[in-house]
Chimera marker file (.cmm) of the C-alpha trace (Angstrom):
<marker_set name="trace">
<marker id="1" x="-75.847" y="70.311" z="-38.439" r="1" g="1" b="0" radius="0.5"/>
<marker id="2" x="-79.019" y="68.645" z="-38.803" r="1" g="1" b="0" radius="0.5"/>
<marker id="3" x="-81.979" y="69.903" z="-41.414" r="1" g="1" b="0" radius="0.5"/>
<marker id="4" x="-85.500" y="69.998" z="-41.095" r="1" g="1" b="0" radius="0.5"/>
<marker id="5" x="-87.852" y="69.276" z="-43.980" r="1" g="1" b="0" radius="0.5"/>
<marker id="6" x="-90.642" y="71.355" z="-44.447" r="1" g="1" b="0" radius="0.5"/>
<marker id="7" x="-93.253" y="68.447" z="-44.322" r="1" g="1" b="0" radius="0.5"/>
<marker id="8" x="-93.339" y="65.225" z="-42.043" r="1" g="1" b="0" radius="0.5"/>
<marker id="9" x="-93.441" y="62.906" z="-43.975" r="1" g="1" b="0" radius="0.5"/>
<marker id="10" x="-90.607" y="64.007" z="-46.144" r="1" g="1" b="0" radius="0.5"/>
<marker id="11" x="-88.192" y="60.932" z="-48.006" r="1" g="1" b="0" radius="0.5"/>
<marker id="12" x="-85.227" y="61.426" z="-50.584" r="1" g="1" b="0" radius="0.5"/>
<marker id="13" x="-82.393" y="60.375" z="-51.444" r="1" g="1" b="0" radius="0.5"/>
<marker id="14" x="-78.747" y="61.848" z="-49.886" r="1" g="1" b="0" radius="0.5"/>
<marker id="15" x="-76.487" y="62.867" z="-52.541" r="1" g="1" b="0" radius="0.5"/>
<marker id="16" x="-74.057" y="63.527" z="-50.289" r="1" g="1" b="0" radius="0.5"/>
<marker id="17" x="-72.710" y="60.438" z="-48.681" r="1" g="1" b="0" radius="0.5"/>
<marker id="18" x="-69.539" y="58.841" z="-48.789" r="1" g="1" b="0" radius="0.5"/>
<marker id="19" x="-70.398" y="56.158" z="-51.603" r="1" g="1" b="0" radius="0.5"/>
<marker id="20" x="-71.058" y="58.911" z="-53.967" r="1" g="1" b="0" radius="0.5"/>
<marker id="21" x="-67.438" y="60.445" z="-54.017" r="1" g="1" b="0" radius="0.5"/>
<marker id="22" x="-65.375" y="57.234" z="-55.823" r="1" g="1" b="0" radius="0.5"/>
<marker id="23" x="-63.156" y="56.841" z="-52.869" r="1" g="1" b="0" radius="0.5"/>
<marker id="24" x="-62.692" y="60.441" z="-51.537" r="1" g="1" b="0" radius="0.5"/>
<marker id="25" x="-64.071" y="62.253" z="-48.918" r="1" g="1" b="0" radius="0.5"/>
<marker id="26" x="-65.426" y="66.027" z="-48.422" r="1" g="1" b="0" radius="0.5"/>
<marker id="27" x="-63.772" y="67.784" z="-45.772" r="1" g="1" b="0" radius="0.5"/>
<marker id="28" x="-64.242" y="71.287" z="-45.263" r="1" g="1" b="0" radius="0.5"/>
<marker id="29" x="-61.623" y="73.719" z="-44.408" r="1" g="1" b="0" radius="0.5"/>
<marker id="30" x="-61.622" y="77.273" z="-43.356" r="1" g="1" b="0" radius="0.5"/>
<marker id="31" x="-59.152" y="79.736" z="-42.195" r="1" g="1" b="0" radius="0.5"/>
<marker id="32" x="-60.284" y="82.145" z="-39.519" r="1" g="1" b="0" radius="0.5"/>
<marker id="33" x="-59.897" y="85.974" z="-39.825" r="1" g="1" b="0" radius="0.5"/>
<marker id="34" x="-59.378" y="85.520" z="-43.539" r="1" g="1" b="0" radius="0.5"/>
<marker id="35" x="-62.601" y="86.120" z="-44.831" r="1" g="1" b="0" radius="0.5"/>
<marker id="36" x="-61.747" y="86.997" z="-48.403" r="1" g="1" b="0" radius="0.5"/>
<marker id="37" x="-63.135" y="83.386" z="-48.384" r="1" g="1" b="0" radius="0.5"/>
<marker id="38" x="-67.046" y="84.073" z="-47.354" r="1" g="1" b="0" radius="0.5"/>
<marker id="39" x="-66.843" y="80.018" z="-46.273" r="1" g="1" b="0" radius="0.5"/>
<marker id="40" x="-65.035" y="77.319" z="-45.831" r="1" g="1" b="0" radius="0.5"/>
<marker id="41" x="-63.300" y="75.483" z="-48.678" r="1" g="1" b="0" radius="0.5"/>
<marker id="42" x="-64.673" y="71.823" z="-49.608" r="1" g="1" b="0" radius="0.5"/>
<marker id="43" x="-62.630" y="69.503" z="-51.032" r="1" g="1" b="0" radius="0.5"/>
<marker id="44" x="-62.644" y="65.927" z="-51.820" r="1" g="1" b="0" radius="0.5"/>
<marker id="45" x="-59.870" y="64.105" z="-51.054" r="1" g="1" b="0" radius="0.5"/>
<marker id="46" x="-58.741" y="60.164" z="-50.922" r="1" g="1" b="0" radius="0.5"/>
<marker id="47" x="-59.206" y="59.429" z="-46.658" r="1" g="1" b="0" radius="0.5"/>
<marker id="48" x="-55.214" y="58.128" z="-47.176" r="1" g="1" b="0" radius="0.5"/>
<marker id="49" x="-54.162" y="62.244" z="-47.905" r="1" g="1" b="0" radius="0.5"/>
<marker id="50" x="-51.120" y="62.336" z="-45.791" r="1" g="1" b="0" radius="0.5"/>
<marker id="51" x="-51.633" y="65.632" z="-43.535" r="1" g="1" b="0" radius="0.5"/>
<marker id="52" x="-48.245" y="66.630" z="-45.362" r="1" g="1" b="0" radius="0.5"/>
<marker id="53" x="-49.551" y="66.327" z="-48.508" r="1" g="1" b="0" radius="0.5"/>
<marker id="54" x="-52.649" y="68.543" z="-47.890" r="1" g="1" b="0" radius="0.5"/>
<marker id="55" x="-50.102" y="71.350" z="-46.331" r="1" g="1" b="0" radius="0.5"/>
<marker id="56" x="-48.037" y="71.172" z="-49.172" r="1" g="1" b="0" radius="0.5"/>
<marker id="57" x="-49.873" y="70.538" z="-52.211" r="1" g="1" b="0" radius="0.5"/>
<marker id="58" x="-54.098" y="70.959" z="-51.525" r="1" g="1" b="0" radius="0.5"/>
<marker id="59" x="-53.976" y="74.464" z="-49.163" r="1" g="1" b="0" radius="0.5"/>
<marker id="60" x="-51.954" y="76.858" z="-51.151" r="1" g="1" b="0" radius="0.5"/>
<marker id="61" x="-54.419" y="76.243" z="-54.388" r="1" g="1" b="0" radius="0.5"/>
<marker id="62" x="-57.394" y="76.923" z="-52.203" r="1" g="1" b="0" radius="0.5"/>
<marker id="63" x="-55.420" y="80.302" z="-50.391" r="1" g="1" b="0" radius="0.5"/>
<marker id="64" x="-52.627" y="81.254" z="-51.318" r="1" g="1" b="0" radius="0.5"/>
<marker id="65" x="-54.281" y="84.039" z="-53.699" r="1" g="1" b="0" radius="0.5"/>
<marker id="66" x="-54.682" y="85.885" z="-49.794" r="1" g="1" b="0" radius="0.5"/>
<marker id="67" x="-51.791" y="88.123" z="-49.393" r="1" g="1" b="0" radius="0.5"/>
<marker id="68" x="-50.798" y="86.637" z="-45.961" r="1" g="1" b="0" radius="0.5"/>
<marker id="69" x="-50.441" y="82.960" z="-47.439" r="1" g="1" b="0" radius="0.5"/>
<marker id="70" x="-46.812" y="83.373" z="-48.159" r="1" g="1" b="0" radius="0.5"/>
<marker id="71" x="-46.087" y="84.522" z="-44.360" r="1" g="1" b="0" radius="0.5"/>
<marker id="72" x="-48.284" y="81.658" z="-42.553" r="1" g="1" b="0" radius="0.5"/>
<marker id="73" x="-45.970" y="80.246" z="-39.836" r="1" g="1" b="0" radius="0.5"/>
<marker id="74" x="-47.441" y="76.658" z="-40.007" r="1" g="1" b="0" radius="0.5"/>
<marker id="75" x="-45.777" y="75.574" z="-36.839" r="1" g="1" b="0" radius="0.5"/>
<marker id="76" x="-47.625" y="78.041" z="-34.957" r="1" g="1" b="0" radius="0.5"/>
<marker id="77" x="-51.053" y="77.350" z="-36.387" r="1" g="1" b="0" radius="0.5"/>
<marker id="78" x="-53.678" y="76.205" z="-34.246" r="1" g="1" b="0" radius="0.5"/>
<marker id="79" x="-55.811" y="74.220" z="-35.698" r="1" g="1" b="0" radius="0.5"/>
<marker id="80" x="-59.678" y="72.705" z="-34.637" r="1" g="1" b="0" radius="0.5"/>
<marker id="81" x="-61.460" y="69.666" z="-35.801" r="1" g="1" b="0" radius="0.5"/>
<marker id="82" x="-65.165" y="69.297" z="-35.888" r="1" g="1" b="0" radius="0.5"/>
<marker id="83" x="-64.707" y="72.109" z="-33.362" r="1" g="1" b="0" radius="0.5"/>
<marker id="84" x="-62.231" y="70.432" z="-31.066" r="1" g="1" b="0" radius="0.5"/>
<marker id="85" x="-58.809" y="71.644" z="-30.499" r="1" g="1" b="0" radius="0.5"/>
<marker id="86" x="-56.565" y="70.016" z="-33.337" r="1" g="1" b="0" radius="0.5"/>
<marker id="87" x="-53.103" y="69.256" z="-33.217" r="1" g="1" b="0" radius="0.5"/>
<marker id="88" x="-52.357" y="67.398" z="-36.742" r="1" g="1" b="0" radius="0.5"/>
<marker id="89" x="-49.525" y="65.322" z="-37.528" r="1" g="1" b="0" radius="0.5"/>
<marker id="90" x="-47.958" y="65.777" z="-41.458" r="1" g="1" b="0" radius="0.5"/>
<marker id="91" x="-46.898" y="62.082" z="-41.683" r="1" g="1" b="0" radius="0.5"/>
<marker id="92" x="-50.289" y="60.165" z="-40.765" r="1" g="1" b="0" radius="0.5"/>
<marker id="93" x="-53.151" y="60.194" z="-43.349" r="1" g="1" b="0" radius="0.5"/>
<marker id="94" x="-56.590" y="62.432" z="-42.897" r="1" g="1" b="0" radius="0.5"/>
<marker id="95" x="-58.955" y="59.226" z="-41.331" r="1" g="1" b="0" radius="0.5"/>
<marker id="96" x="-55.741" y="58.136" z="-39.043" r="1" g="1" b="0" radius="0.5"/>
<marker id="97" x="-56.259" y="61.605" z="-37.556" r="1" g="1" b="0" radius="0.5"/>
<marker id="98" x="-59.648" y="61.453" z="-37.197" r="1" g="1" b="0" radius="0.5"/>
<marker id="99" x="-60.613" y="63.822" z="-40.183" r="1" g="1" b="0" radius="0.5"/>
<marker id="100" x="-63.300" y="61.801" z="-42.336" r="1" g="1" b="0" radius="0.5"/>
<marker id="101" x="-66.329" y="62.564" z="-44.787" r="1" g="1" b="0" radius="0.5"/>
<marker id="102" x="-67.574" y="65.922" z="-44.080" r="1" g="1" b="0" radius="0.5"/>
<marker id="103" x="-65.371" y="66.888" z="-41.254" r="1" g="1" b="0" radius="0.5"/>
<marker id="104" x="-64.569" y="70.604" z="-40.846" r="1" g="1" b="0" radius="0.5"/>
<marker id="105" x="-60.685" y="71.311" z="-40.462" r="1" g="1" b="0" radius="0.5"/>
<marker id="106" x="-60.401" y="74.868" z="-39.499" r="1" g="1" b="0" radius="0.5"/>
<marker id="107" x="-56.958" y="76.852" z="-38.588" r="1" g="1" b="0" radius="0.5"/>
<marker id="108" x="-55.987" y="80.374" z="-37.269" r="1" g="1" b="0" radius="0.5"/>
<marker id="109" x="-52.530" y="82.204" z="-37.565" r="1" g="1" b="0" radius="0.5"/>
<marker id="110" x="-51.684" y="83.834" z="-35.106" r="1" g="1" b="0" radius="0.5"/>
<marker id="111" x="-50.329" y="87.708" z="-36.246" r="1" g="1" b="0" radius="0.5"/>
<marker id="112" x="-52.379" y="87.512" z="-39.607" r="1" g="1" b="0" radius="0.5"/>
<marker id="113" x="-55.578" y="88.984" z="-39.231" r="1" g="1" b="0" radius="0.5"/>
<marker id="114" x="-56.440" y="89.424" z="-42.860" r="1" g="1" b="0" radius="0.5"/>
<marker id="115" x="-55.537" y="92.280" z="-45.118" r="1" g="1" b="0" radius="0.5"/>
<marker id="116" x="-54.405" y="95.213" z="-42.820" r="1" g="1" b="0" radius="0.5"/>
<marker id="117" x="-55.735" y="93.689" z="-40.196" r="1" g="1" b="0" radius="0.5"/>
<marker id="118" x="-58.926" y="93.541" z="-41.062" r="1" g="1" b="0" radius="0.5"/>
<marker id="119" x="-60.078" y="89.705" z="-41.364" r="1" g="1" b="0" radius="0.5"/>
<marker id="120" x="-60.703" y="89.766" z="-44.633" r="1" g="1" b="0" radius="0.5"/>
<link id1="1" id2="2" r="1" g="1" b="0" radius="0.2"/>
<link id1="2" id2="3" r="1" g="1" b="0" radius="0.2"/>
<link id1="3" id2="4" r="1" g="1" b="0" radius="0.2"/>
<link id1="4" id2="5" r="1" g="1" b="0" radius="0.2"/>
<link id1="5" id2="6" r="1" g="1" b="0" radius="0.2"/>
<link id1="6" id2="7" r="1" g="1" b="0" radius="0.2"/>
<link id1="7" id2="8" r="1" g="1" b="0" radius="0.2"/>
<link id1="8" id2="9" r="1" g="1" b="0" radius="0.2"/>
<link id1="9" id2="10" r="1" g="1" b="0" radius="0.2"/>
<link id1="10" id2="11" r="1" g="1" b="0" radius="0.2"/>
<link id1="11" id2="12" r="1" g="1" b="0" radius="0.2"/>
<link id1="12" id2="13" r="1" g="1" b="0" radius="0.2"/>
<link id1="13" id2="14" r="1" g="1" b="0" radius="0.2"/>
<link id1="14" id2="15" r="1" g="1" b="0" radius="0.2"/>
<link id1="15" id2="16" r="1" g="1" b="0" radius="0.2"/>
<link id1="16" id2="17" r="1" g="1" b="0" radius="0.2"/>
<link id1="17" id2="18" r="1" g="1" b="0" radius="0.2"/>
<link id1="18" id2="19" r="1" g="1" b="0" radius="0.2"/>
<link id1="19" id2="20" r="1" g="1" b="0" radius="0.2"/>
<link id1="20" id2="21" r="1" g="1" b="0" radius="0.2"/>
<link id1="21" id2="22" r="1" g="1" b="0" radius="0.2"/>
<link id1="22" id2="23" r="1" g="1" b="0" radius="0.2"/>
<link id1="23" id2="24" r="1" g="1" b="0" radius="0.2"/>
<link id1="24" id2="25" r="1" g="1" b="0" radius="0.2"/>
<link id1="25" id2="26" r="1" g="1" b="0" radius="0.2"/>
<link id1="26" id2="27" r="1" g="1" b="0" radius="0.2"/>
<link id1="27" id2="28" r="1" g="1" b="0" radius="0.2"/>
<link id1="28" id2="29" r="1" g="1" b="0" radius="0.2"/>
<link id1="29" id2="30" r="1" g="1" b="0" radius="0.2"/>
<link id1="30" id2="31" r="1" g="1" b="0" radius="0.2"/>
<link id1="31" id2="32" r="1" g="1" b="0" radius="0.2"/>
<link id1="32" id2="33" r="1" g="1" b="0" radius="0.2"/>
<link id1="33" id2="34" r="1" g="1" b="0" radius="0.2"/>
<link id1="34" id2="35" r="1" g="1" b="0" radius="0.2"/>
<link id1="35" id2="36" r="1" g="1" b="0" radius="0.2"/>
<link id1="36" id2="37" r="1" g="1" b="0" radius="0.2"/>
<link id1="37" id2="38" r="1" g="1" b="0" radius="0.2"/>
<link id1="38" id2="39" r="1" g="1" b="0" radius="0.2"/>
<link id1="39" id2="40" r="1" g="1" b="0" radius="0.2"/>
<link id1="40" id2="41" r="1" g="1" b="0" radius="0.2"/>
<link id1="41" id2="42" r="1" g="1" b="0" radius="0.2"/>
<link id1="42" id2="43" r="1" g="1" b="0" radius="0.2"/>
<link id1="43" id2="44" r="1" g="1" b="0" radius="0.2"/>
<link id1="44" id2="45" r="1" g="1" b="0" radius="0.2"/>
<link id1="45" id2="46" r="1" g="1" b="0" radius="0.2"/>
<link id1="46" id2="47" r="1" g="1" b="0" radius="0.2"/>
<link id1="47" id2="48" r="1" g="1" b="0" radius="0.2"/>
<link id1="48" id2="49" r="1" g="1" b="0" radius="0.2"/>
<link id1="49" id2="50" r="1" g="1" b="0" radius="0.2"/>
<link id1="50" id2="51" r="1" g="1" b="0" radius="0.2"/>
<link id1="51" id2="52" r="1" g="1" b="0" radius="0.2"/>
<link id1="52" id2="53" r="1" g="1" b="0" radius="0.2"/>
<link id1="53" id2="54" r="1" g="1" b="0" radius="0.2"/>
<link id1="54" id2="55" r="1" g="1" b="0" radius="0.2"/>
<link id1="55" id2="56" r="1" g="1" b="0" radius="0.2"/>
<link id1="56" id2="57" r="1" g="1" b="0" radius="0.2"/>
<link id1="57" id2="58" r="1" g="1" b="0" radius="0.2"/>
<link id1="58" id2="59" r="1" g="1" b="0" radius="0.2"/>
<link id1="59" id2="60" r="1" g="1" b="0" radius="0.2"/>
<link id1="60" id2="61" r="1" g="1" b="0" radius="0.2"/>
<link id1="61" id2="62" r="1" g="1" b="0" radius="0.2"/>
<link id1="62" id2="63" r="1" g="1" b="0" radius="0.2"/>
<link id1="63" id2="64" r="1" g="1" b="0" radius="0.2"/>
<link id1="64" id2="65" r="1" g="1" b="0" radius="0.2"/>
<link id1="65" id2="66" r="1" g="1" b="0" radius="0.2"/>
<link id1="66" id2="67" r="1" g="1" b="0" radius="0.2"/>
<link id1="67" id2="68" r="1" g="1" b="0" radius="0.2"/>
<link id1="68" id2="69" r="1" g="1" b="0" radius="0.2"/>
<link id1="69" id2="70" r="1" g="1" b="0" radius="0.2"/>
<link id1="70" id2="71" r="1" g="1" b="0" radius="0.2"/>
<link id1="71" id2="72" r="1" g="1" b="0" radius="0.2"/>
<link id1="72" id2="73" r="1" g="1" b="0" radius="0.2"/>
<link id1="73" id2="74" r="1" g="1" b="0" radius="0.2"/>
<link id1="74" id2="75" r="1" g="1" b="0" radius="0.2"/>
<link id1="75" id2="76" r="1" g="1" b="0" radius="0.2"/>
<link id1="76" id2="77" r="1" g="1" b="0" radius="0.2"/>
<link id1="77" id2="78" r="1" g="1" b="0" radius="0.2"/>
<link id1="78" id2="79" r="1" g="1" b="0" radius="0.2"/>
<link id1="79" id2="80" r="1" g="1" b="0" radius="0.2"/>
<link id1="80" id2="81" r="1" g="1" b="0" radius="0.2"/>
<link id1="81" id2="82" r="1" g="1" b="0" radius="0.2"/>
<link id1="82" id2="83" r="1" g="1" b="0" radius="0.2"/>
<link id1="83" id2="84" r="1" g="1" b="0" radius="0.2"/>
<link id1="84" id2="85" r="1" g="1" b="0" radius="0.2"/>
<link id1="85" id2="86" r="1" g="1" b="0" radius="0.2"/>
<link id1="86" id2="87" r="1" g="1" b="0" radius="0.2"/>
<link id1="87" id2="88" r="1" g="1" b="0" radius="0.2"/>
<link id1="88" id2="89" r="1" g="1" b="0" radius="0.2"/>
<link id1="89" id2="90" r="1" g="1" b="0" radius="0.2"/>
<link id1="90" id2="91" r="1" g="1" b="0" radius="0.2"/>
<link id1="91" id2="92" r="1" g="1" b="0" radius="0.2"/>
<link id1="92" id2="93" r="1" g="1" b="0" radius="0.2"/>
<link id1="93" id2="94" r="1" g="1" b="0" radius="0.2"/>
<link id1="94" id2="95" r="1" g="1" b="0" radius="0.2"/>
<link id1="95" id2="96" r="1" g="1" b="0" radius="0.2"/>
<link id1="96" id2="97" r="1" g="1" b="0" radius="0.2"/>
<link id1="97" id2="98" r="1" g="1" b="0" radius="0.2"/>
<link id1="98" id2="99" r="1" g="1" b="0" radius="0.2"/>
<link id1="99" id2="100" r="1" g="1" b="0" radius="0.2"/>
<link id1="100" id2="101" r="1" g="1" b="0" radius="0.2"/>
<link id1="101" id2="102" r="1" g="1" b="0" radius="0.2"/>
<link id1="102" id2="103" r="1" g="1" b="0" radius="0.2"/>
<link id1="103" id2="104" r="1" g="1" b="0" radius="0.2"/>
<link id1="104" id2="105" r="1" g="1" b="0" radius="0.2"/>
<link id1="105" id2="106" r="1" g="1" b="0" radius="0.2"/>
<link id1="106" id2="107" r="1" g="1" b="0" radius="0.2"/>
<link id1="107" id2="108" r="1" g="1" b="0" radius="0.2"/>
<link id1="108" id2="109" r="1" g="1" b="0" radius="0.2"/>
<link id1="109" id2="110" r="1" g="1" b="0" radius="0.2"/>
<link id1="110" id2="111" r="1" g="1" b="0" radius="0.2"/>
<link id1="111" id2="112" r="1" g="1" b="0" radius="0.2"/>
<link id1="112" id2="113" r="1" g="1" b="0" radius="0.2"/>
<link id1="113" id2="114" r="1" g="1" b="0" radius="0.2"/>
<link id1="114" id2="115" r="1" g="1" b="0" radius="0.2"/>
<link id1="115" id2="116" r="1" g="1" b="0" radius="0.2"/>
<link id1="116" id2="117" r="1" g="1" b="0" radius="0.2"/>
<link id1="117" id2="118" r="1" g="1" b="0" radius="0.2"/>
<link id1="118" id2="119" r="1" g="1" b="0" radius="0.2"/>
<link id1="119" id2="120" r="1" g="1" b="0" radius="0.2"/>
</marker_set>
């Protein structure tokens, strides 16, 4: 997404880039029809993250307060990358995949549409 400034001849610094994160990157994650969370989640995570490792250990402390977190069927989760249909594998790292600083991982389960159904 690219931003404007207000004036022309506008300079400053980007806080934001890689450099500034001691070896991890921001990725954002969101999980559609499950918007208890208003946006996606942004973490910062070493590129080397093992896709395993952010199944198992990173996702359930960002969701698993939702109610349908315990019945996600992770096999059937589709999953999009900077938009693009996703299809992740656990035992390669985040950049082998493709997922670097301030990509946006989202995923959808299919039969969990938020609380009663209500994507929320």
């Amino acid at each position: 997404m690219s931003v404007a400034a207000i004036t022309e001849n506008y300079t400053g610094e980007r806080l934001d880039r890689l450099e500034n994160f001691h070896g991890n990157q921001v990725i954002y994650i969101g999980w559609d029809q499950h918007l208890m969370f208003c946006a996606p989640v942004a973490l910062a995570l070493p590129p080397d993250t093992l896709f395993s490792t952010l199944l198992e250990d990173v996702l359930p402390g960002a969701f698993s307060q939702h109610p349908d977190f315990a019945a996600v069927d992770w096999d059937a989760v589709e999953w999009h990358l900077n938009g693009d249909e996703f299809k992740p594998q656990p035992g390669k790292s985040l950049i082998e995949q493709g997922v670097d600083h301030k990509s946006s991982i989202r995923f959808s389960t299919p039969g969990l549409d938020g609380i009663k159904g209500s994507g929320s």
